[in-house]
VEXMIMI-959807 format. One record per atom (N, C-alpha, C): residue number from 0; z, x, y. Coordinates in steps of 0.001 Angstrom, whole numbers. Layout:
! VEXMIMI-959807
- pos, zz, xx, yy
- NUM, Z, X, Y
...
***
This chain:
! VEXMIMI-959807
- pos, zz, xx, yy
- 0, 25316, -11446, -6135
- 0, 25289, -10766, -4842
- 0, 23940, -11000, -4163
- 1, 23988, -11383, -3320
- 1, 22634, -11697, -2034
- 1, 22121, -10365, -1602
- 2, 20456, -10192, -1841
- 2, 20275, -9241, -1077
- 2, 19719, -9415, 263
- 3, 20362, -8306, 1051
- 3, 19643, -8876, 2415
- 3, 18681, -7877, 3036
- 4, 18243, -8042, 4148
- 4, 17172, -7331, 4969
- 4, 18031, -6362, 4705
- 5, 19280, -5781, 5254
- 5, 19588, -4444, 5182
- 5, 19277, -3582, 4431
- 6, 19501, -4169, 2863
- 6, 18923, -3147, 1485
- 6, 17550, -2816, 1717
- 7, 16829, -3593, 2387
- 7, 15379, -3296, 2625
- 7, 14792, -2125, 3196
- 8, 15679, -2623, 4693
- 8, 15268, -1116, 5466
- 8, 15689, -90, 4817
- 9, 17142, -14, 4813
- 9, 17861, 1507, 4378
- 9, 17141, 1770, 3235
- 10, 16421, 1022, 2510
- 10, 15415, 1534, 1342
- 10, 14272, 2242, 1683
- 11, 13863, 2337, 3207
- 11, 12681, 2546, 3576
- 11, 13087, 3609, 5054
- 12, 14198, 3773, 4794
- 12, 14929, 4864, 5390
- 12, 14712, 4591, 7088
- 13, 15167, 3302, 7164
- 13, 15494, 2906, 8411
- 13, 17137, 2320, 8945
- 14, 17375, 2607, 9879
- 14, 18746, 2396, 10620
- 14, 18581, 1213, 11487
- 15, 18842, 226, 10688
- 15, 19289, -1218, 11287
- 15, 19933, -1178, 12908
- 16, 20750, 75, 12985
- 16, 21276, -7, 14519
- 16, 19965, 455, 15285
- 17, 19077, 1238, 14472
- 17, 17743, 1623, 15702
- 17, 16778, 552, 15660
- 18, 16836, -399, 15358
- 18, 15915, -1543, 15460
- 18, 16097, -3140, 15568
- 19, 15275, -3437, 16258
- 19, 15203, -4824, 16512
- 19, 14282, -6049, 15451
- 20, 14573, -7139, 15607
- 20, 13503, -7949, 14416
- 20, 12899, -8857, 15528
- 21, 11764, -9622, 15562
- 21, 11092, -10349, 16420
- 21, 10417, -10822, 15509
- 22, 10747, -12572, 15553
- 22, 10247, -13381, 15361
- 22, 9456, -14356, 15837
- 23, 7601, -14187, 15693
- 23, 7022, -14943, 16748
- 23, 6753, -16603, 16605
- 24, 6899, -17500, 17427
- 24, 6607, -18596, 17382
- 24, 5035, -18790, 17075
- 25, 4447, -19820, 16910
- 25, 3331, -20028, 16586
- 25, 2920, -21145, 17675
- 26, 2417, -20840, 18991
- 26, 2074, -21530, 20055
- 26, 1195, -21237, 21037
- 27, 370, -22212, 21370
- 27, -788, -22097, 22204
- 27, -434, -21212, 22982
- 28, 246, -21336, 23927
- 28, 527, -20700, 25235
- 28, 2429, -20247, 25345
- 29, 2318, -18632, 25687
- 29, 3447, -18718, 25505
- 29, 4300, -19600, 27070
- 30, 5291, -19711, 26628
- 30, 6442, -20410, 27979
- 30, 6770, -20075, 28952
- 31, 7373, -18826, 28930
- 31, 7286, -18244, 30330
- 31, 6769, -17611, 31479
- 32, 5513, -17197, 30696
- 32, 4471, -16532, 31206
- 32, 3126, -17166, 31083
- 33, 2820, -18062, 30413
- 33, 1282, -18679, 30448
- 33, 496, -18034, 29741
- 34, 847, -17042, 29120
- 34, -266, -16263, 28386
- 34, -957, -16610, 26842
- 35, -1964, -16128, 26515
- 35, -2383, -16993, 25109
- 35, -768, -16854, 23975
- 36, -592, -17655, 23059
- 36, 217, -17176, 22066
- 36, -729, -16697, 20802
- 37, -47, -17011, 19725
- 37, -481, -16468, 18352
- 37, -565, -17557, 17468
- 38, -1011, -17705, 16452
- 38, -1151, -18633, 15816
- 38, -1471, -18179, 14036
- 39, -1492, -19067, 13318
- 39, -1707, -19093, 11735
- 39, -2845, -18027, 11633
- 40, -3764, -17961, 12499
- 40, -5168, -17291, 12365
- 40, -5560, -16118, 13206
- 41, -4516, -16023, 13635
- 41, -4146, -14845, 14988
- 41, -4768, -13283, 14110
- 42, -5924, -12364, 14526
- 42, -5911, -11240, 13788
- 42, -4585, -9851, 13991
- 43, -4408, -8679, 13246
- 43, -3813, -8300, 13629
- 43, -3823, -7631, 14707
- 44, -4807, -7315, 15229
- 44, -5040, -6692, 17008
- 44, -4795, -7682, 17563
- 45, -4789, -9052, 17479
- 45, -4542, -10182, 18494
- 45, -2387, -10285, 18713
- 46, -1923, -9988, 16999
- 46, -485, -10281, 16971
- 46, -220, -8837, 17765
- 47, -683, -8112, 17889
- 47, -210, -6217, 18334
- 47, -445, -6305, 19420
- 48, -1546, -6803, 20252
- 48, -1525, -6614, 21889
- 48, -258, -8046, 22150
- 49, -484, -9322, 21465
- 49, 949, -10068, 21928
- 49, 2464, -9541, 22279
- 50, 2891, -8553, 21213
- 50, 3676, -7851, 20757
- 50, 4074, -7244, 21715
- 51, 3124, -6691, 22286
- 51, 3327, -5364, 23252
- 51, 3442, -6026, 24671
- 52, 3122, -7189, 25085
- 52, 3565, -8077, 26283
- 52, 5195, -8433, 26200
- 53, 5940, -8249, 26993
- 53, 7391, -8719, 27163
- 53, 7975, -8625, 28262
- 54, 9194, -9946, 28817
- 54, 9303, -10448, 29957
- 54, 10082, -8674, 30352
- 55, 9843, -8605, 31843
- 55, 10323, -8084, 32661
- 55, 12217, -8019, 32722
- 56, 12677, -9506, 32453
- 56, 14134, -10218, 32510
- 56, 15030, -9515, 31618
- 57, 16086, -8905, 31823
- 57, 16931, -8205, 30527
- 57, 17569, -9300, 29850
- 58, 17896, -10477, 30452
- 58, 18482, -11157, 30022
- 58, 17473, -11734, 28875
- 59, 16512, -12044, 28881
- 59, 15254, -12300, 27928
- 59, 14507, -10926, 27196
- 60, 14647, -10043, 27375
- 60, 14231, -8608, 26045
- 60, 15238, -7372, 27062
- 61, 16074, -6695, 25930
- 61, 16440, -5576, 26503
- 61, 15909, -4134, 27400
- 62, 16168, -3928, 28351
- 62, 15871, -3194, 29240
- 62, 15663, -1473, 28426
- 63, 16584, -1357, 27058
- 63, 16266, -114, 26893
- 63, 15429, -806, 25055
- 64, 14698, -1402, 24744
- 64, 14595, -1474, 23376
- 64, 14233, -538, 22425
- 65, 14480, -655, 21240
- 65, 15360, 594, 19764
- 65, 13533, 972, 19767
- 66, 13363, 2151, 19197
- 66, 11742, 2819, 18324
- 66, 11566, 1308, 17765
- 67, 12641, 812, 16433
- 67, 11284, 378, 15310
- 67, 11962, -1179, 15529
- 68, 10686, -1837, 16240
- 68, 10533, -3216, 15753
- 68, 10413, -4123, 14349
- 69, 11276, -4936, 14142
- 69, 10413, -5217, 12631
- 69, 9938, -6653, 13188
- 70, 8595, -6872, 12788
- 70, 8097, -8550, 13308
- 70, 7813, -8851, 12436
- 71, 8147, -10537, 12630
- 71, 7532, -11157, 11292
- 71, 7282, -12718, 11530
- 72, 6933, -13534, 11104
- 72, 5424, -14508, 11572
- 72, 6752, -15942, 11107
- 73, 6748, -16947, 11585
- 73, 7154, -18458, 11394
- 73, 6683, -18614, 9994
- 74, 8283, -19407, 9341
- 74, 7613, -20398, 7789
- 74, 8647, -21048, 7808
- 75, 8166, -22349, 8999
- 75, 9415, -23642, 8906
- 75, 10227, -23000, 10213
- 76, 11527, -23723, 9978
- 76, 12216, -23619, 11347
- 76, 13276, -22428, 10813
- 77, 13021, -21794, 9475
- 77, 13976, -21408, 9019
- 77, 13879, -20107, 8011
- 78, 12546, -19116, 8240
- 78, 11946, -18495, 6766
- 78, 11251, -17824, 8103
- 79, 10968, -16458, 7601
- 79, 10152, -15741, 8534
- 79, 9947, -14643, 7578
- 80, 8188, -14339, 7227
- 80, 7692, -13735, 6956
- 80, 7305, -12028, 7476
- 81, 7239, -10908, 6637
- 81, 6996, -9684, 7789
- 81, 5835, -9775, 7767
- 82, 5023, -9243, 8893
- 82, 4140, -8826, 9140
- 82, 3934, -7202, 9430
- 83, 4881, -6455, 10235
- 83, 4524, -4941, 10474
- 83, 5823, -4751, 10603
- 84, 5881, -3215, 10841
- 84, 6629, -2396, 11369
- 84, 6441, -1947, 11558
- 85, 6750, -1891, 13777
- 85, 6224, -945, 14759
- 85, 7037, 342, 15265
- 86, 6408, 720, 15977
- 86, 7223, 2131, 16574
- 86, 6903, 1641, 18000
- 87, 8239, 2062, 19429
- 87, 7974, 2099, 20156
- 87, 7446, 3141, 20854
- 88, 6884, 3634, 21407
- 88, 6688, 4601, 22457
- 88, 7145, 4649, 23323
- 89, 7188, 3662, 23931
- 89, 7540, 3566, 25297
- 89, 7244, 2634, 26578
- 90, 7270, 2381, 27686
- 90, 7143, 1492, 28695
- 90, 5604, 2112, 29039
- 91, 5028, 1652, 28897
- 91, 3427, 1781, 29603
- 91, 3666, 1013, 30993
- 92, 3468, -534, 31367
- 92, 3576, -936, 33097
- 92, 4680, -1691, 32564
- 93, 5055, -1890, 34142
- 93, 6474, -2876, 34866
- 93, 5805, -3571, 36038
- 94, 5630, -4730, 36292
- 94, 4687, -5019, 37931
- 94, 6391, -6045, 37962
- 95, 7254, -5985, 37095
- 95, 8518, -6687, 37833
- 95, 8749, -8213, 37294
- 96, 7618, -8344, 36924
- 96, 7397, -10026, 35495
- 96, 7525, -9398, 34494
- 97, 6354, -8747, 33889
- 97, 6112, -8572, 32912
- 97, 5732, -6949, 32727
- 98, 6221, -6793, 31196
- 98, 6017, -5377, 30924
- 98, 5569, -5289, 29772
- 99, 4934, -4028, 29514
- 99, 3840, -3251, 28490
- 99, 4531, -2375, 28069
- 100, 4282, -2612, 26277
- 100, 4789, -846, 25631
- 100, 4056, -304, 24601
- 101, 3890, 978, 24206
- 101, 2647, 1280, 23906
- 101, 3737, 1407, 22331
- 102, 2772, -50, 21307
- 102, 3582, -174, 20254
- 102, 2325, 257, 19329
- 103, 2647, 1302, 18026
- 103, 2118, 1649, 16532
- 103, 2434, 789, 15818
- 104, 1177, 753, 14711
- 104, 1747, -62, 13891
- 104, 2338, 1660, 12869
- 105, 3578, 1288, 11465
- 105, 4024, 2680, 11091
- 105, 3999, 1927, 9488
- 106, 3736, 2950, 8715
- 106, 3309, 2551, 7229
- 106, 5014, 2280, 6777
- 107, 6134, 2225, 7317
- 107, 7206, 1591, 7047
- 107, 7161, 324, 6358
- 108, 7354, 59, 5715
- 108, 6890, -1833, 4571
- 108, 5859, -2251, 4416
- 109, 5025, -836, 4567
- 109, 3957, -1682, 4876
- 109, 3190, -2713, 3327
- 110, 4219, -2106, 1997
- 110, 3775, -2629, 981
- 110, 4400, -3992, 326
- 111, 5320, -4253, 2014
- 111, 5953, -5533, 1467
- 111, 5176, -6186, 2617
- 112, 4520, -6246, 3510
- 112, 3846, -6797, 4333
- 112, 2793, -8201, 3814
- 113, 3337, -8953, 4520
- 113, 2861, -10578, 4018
- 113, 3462, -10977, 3070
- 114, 4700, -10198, 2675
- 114, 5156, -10451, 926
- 114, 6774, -10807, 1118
- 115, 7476, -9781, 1746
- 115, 8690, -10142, 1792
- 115, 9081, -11694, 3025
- 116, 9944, -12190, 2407
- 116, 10012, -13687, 3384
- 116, 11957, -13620, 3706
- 117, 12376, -13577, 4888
- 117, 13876, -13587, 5026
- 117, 14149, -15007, 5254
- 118, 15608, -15205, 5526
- 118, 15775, -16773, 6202
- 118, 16124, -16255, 7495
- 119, 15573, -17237, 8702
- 119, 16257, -16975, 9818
- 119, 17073, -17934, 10119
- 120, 18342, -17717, 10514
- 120, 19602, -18613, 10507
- 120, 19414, -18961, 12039
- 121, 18567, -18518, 12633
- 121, 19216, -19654, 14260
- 121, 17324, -19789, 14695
- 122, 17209, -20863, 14101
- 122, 15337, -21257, 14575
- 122, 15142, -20536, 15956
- 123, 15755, -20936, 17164
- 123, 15681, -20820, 18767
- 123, 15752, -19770, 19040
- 124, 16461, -18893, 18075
- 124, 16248, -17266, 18379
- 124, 14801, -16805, 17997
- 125, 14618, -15641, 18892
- 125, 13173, -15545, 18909
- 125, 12998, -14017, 18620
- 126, 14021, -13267, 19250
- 126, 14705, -11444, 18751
- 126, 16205, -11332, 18423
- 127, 15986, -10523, 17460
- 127, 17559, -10223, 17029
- 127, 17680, -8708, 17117
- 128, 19177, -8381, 17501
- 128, 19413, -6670, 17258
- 128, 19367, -6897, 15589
- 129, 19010, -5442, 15336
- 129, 18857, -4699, 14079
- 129, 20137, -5403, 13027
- 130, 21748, -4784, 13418
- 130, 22348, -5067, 12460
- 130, 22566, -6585, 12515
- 131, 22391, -7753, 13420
- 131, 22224, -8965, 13305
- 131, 20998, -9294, 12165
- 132, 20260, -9170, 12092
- 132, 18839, -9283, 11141
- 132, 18975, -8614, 10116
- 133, 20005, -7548, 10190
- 133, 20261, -6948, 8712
- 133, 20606, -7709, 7550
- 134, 21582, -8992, 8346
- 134, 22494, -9142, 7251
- 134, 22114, -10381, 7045
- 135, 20585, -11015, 7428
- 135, 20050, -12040, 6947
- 135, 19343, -12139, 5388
- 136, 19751, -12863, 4821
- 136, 19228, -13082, 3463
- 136, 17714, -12954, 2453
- 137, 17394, -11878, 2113
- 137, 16175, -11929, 1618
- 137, 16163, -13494, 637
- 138, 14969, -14031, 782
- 138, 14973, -15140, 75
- 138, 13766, -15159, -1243
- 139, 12332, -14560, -870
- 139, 11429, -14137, -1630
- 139, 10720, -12879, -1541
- 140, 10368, -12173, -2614
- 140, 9270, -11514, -2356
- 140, 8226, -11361, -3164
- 141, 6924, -12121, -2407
- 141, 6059, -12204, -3435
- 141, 5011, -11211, -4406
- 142, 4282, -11814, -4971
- 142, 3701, -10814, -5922
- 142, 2341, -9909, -4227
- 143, 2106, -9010, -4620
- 143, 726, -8635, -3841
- 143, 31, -9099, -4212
- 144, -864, -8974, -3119
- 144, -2668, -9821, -3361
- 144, -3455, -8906, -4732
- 145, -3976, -9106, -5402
- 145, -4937, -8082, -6067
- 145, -5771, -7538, -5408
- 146, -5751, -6288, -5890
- 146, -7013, -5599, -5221
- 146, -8517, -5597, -5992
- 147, -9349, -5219, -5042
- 147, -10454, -6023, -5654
- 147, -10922, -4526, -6294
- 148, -11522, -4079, -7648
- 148, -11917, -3325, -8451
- 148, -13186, -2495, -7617
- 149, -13274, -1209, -7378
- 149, -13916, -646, -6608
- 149, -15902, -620, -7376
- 150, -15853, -703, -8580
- 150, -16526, -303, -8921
- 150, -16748, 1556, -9978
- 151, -17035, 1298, -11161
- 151, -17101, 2570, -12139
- 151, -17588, 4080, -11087
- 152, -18583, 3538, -9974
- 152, -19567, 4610, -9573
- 152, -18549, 5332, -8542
- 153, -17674, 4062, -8145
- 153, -17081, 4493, -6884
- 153, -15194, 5037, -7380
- 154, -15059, 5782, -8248
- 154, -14004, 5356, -8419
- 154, -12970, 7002, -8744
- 155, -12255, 7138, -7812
- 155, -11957, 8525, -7194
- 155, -9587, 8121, -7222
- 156, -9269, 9202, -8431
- 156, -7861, 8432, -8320
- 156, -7016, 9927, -8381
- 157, -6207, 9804, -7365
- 157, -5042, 10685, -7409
- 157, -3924, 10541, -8718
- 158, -2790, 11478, -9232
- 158, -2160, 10910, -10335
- 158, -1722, 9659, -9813
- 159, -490, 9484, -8705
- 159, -253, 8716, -8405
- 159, -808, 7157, -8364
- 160, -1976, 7308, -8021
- 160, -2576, 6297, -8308
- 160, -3316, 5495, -9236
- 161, -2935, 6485, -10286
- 161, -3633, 6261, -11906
- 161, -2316, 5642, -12020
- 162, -1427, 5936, -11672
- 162, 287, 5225, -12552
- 162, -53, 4069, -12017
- 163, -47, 4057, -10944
- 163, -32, 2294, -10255
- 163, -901, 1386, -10838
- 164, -2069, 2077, -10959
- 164, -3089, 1121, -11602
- 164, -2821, 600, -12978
- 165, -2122, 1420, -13811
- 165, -1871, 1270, -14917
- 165, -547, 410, -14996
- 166, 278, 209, -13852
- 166, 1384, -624, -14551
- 166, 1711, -1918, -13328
- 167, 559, -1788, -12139
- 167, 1152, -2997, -11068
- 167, 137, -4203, -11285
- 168, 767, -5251, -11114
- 168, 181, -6285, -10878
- 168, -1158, -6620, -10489
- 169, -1109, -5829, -8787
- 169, -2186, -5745, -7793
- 169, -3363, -4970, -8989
- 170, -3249, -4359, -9943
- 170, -4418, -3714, -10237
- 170, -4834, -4036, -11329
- 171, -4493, -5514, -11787
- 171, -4508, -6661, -13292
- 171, -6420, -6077, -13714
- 172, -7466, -6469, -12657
- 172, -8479, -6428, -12721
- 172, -9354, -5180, -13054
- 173, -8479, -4481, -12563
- 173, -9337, -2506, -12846
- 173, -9066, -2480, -14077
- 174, -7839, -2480, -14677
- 174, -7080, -2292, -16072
- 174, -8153, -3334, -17149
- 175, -8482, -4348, -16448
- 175, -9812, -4909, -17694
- 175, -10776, -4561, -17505
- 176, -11488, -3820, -16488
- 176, -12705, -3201, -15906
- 176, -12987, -2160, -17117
- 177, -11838, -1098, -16676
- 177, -11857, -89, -17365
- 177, -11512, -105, -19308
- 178, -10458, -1548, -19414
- 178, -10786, -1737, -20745
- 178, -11970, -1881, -21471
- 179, -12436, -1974, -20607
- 179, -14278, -2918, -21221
- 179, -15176, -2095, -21821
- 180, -15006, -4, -21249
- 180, -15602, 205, -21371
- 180, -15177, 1776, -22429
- 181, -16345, 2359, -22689
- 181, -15808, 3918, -23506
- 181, -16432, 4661, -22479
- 182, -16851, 5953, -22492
- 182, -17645, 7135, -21527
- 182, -16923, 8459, -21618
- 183, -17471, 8836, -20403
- 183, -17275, 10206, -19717
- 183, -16596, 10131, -18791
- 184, -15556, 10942, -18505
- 184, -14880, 11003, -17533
- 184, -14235, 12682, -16970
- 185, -13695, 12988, -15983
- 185, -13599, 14220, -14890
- 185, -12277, 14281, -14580
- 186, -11450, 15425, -14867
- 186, -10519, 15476, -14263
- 186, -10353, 16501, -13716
- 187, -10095, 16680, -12463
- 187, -10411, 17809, -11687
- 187, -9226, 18751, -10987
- 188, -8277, 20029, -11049
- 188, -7416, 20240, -10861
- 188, -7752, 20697, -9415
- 189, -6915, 19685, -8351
- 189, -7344, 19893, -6626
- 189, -6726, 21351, -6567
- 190, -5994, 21641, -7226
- 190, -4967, 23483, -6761
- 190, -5877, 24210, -6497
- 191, -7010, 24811, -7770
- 191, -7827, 25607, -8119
- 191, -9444, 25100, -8004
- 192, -9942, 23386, -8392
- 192, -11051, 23407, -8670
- 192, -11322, 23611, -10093
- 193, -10816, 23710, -10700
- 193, -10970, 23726, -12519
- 193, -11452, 22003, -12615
- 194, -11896, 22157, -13704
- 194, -12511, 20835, -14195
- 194, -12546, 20715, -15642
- 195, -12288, 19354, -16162
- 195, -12219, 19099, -17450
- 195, -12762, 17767, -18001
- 196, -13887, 17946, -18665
- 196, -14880, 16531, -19042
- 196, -14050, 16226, -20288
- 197, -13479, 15072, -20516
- 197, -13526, 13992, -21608
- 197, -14108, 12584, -21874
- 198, -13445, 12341, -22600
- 198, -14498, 10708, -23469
- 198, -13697, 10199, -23548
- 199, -13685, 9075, -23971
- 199, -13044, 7515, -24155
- 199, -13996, 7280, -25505
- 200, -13953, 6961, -26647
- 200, -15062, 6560, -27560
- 200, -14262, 6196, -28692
- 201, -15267, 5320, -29886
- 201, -14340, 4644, -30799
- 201, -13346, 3554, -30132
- 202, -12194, 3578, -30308
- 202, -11252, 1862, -30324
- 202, -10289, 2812, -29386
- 203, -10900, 3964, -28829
- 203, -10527, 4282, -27267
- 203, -11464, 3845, -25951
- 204, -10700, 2813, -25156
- 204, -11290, 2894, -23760
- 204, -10586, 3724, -22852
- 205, -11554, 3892, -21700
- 205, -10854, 4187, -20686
- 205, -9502, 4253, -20163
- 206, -9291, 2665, -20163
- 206, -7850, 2337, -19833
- 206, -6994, 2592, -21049
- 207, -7089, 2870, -22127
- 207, -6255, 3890, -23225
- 207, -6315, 5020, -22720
- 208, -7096, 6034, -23170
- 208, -6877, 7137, -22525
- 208, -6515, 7633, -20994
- 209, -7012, 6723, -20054
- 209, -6186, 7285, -18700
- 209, -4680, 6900, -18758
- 210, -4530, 5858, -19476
- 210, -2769, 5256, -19725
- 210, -2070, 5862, -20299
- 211, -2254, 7245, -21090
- 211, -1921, 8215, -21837
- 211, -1651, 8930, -20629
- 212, -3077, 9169, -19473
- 212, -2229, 10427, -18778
- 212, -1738, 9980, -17673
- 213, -1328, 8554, -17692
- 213, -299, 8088, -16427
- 213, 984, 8386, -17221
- 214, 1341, 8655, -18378
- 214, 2443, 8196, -18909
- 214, 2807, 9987, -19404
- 215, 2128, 10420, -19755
- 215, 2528, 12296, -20082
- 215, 1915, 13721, -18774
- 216, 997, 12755, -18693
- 216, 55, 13724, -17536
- 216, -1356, 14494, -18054
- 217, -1197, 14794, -19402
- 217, -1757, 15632, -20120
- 217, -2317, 14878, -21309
- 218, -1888, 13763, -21530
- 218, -3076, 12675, -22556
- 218, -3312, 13461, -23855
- 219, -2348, 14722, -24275
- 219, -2401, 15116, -25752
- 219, -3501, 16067, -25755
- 220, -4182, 16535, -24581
- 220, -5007, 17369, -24902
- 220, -4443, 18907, -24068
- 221, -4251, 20074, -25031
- 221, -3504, 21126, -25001
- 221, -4377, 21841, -23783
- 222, -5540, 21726, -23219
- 222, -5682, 22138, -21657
- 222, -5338, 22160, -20839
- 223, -4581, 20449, -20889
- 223, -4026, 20380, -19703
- 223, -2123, 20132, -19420
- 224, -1741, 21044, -20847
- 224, -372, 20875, -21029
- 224, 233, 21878, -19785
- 225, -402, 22642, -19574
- 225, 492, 23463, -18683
- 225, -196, 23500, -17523
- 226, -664, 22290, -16589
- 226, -767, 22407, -15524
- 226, -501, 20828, -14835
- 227, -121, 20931, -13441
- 227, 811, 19834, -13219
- 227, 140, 18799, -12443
- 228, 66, 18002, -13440
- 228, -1014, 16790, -13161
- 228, -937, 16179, -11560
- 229, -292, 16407, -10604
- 229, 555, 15704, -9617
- 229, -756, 16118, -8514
- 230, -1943, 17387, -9307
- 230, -2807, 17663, -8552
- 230, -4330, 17182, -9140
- 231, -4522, 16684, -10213
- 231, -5333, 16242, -10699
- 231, -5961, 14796, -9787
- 232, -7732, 15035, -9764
- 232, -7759, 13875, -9440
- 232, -8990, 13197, -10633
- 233, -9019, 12114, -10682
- 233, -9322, 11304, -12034
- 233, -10766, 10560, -11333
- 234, -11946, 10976, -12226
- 234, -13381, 10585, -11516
- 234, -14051, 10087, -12998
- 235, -15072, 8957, -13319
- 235, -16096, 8553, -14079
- 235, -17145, 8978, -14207
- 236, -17887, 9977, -14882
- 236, -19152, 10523, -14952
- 236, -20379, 9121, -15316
- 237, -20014, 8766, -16401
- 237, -20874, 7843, -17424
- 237, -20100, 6855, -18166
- 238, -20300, 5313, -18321
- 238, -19841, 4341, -18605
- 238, -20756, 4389, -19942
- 239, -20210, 3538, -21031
- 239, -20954, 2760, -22279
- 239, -20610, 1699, -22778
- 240, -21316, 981, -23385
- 240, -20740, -434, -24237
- 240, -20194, -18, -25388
- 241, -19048, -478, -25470
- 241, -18446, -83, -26946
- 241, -18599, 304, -28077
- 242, -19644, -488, -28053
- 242, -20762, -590, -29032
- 242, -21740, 641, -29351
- 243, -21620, 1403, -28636
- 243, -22363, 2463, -28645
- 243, -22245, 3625, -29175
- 244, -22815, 4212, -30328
- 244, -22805, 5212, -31263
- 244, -21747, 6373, -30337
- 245, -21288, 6994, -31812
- 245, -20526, 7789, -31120
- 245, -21073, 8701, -30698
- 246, -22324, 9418, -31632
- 246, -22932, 10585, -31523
- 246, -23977, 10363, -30237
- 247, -23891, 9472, -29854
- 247, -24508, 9023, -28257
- 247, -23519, 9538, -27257
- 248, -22164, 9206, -27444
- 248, -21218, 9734, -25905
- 248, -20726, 10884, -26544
- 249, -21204, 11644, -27737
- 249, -20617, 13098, -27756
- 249, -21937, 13803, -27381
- 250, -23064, 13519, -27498
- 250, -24028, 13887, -26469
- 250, -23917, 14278, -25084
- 251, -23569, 13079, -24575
- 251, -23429, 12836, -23044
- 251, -22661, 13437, -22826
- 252, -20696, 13667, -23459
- 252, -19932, 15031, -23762
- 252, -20256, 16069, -23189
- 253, -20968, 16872, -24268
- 253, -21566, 18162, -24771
- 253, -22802, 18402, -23040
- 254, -23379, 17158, -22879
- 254, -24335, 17743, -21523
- 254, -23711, 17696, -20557
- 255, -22560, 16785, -20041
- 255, -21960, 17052, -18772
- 255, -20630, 18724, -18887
- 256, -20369, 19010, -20173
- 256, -19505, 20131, -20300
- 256, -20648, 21217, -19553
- 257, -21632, 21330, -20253
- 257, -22631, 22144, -19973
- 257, -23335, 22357, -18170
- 258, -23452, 21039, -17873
- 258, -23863, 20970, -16499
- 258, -22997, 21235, -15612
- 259, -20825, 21342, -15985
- 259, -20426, 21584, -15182
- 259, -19747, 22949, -15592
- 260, -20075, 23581, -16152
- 260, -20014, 24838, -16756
- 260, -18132, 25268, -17005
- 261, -17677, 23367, -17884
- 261, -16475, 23723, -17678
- 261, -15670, 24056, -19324
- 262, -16552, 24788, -19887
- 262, -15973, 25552, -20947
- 262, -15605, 27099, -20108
- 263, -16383, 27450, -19587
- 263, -16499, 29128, -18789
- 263, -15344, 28719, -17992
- 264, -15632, 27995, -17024
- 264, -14821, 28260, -16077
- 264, -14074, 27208, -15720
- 265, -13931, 26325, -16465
- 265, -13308, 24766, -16426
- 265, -11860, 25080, -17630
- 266, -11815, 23568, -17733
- 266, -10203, 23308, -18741
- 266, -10510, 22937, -20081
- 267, -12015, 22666, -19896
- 267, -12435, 22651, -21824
- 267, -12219, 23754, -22490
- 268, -11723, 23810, -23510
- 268, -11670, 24672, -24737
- 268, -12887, 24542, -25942
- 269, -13337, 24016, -25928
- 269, -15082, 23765, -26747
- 269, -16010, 22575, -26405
***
């Protein structure tokens, strides 16, 4: 069974009848109007003000067009890549050529953006209604770019985003970052403000123990069994080389419990 654009949207809780697809050519100057086009190197404020230019002519763009645009960029005469998914607002000017609409970009795909690739079955078409473009053929979708590792000092994670890191692609590089190392680490309950210092130490890293609490929430330690990780956010006090005595990061332990006074009033239990 072929999947097509349709499974896409309705996955992303969009109605193919409320939207249009626009596919831009890649040309100096557009044709009917003289105006710059877009190109391979076009930024995205350059493809978004293009976007938002369209002929006056109904016979050339519809007179009433749907909220959500989906656009997506030339690959061959026959493959079209997404780029966004907009929202309309509305008609900003009409001078009777040409008209303006005040288009958003909307976090709708936005995680298949540059990634998903459809086929377009008629090159010369340039917009399609919604359920026409629905039922065009997804052909690839590629892996995401990696993201680039923020750094130990800088490094601030919702649960949600501890799962991702721990099992997507895009985050291959953090997952060896954080293997590399043992320490101190913060988990902080956003509900209340409670706080709870642990370690990583011995033939535990980091990325062991936070992979424990992407996967239970609570990583086996009875503090945090009864409260619901979905508010926790996940912070690095102190990094070490592996190599490094234990009675060195149960030190470091024992002084950040103390400095954040989270036996009293925190989620430590000793």
């Amino acid at each position: 069974m072929t999947l097509t654009l349709d499974a896409i949207l309705r996955s992303a809780g969009i109605d193919p009848a409320e939207t249009q697809a626009i596919r831009h050519a890649f040309v100096r100057e557009h044709e009917d109007s003289g105006m710059p086009g877009v190109n391979a190197n076009s930024t995205d404020e350059e493809i978004l003000a293009y976007t938002r230019e369209q002929s006056a002519r109904p016979r050339i763009f519809p007179a009433m067009p749907p909220k959500r645009w989906i656009v997506f960029l030339p690959e061959g005469r026959d493959r079209a890549r997404l780029w966004s998914v907009l929202e309309n607002r509305g008609e900003v000017t009409n001078d009777g050529a040409r008209r303006t609409f005040d288009l958003v970009a909307t976090d709708h795909l936005a995680d298949l953006a540059g990634r998903l690739v459809i086929g377009w079955r008629s090159p010369r078409a340039w917009r399609l209604n919604g359920p026409t473009a629905a039922a065009y053929p997804v052909l690839e979708i590629a892996d995401a770019q990696p993201v680039p590792f923020p750094g130990f000092d800088w490094l601030v994670l919702d649960h949600s985003q501890l799962q991702a890191i721990m099992r997507e692609h895009m985050y291959a590089s953090w997952r060896t970052a954080l293997a590399s190392v043992v320490g101190i680490y913060l988990i902080t309950d956003t509900h209340d403000g409670r706080q709870y210092v642990g370690k990583a130490d011995g033939a535990d890293s980091i990325s062991q123990r936070w992979s424990a609490y992407a996967t239970n929430g609570h990583g086996g330690n009875v503090e945090l069994r009864n409260v619901d990780p979905n508010s926790f956010r996940y912070s690095i006090l102190r990094v070490f080389d592996p190599a490094t005595p234990t009675r060195v990061i149960d030190q470091a332990e024992r002084h950040f419990k103390l400095a954040l006074d989270t036996r009293t009033h925190g989620l430590n239990r000793n």
